[in-house]
C-alpha positions in Angstrom: 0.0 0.0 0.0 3.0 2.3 0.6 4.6 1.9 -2.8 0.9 3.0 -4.0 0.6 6.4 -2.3 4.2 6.7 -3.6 3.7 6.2 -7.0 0.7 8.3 -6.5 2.9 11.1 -4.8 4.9 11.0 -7.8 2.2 10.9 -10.1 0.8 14.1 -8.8 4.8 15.9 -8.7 5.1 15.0 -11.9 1.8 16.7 -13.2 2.1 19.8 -11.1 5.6 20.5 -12.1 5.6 19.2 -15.8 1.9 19.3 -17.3 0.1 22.5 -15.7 3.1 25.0 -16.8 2.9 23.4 -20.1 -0.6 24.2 -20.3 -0.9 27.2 -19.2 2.1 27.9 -21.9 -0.5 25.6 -24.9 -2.9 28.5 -23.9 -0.3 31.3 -24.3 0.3 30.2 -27.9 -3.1 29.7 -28.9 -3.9 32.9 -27.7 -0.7 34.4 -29.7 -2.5 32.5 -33.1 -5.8 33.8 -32.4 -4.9 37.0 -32.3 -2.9 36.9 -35.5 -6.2 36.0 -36.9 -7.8 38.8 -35.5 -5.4 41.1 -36.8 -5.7 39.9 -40.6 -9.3 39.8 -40.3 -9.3 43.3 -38.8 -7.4 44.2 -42.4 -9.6 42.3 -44.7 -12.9 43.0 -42.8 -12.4 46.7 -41.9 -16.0 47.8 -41.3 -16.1 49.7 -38.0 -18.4 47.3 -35.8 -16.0 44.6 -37.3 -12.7 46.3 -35.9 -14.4 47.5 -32.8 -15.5 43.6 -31.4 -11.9 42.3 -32.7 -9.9 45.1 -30.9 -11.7 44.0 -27.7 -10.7 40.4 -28.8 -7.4 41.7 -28.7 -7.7 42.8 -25.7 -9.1 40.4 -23.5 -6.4 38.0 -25.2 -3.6 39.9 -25.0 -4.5 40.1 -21.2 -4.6 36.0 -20.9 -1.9 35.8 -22.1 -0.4 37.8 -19.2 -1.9 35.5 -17.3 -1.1 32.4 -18.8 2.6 33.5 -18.7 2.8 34.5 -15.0 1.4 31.4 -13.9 3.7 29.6 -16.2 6.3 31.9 -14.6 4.7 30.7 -10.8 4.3 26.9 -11.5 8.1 26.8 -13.4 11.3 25.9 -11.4 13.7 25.1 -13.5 16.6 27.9 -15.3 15.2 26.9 -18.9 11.9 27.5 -17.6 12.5 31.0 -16.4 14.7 31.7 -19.4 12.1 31.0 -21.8 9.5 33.2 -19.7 11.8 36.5 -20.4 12.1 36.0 -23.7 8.4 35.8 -24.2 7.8 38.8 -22.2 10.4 40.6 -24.6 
């Protein structure tokens, strides 16, 4: 029963400190995509009402992103990690 709840411990480390800053990083770059799409349909759709819901697009992406990043930032130990995260903010 011990070696369960040990491979279970590990189990867990393993997903807090490997999968969840990788997702919240998959959710970075998503957001980074979508909003390249916003901006070319923003240029090839340039009616006003068009431009006006995209640039709040932007806007709410641009700040999940942010967010994304710092809890990347808060879940990531390692000097890669961290390395990564200021080029990104750059």
């Amino acid at each position: 029963m011990i070696g369960v709840e040990r491979i279970s411990s590990n189990v867990e480390h393993l997903y807090r400190a490997n999968l969840l800053p990788l997702k919240e990083l998959d959710r970075a770059s998503y957001l980074v995509q979508r909003n390249r799409v916003v901006v070319m349909d923003m240029l090839l759709n340039a009616s006003a009402e068009n431009v006006k819901r995209r640039a709040e697009e932007l806007t709410r992406n641009s700040a999940a992103i942010d967010k994304a990043l710092g809890t990347f930032g808060s879940l990531s130990r390692g000097e890669a990690e961290q390395a990564l995260l200021i080029q990104l903010r750059n």
